[in-house]
N, C-alpha and C positions, 0 to 999 in steps of 0.2 A: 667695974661695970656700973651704969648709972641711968637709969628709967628718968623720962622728963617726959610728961606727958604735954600737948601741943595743943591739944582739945579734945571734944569729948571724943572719944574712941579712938583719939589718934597718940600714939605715943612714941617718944624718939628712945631707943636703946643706945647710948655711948658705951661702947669697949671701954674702950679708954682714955680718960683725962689727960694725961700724963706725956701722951704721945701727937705726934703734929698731925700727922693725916692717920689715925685713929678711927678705923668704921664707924660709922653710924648708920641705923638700918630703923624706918618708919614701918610701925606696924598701923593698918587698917582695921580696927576690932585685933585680932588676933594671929592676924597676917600680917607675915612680913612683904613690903611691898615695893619699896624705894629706900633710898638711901645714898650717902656720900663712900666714897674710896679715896685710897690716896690717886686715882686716875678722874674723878671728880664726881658728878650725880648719875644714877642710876637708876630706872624703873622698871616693872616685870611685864613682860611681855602679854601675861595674860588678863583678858578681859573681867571685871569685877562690876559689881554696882555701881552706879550713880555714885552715890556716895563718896566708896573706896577712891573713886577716881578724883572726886575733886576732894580729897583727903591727900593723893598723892600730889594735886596741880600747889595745892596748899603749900605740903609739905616742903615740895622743890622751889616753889618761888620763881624767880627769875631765871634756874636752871631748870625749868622744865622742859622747855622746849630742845636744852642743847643735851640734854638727859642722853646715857647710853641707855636701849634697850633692852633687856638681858632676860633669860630662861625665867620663869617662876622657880624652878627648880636651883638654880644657883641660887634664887636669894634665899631661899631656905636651906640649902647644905651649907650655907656661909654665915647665916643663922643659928645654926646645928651647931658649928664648930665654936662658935664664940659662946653660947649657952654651956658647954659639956664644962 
């Protein structure tokens, strides 16, 4: 596992190095908010600040727009399971 922070308050968790499509999951301060799969980019469904949000347009880059949108809640149980 490997923290890379991206800016201020924004930082990338990598699972793993080691592996090809390897989650990676951007936290906003303390949230987890977006992030890559091996199915491609991903962001949560729910609304956050200002901020968060252009912390996540940031984060995704040129996948933001083709972003899945997914539950706040998956990104966090999927969060949970890579933390434990």
């Amino acid at each position: 596992m490997k923290l890379k922070p991206i800016a201020s308050n924004l930082t990338e968790l990598q699972v793993a190095s080691d592996v090809k499509y390897a989650p990676r999951i951007a936290f906003s301060y303390e949230t987890p908010v977006a992030g890559f799969d091996e199915y491609g980019a991903f962001k949560t469904d729910k609304k956050f600040s200002a901020t968060t949000s252009k912390h996540i347009k940031k984060y995704l880059g040129a996948a933001f727009d083709d972003a899945r949108v997914i539950e706040q809640s998956k990104i966090e149980a999927l969060t949970k399971r890579f933390l434990q």
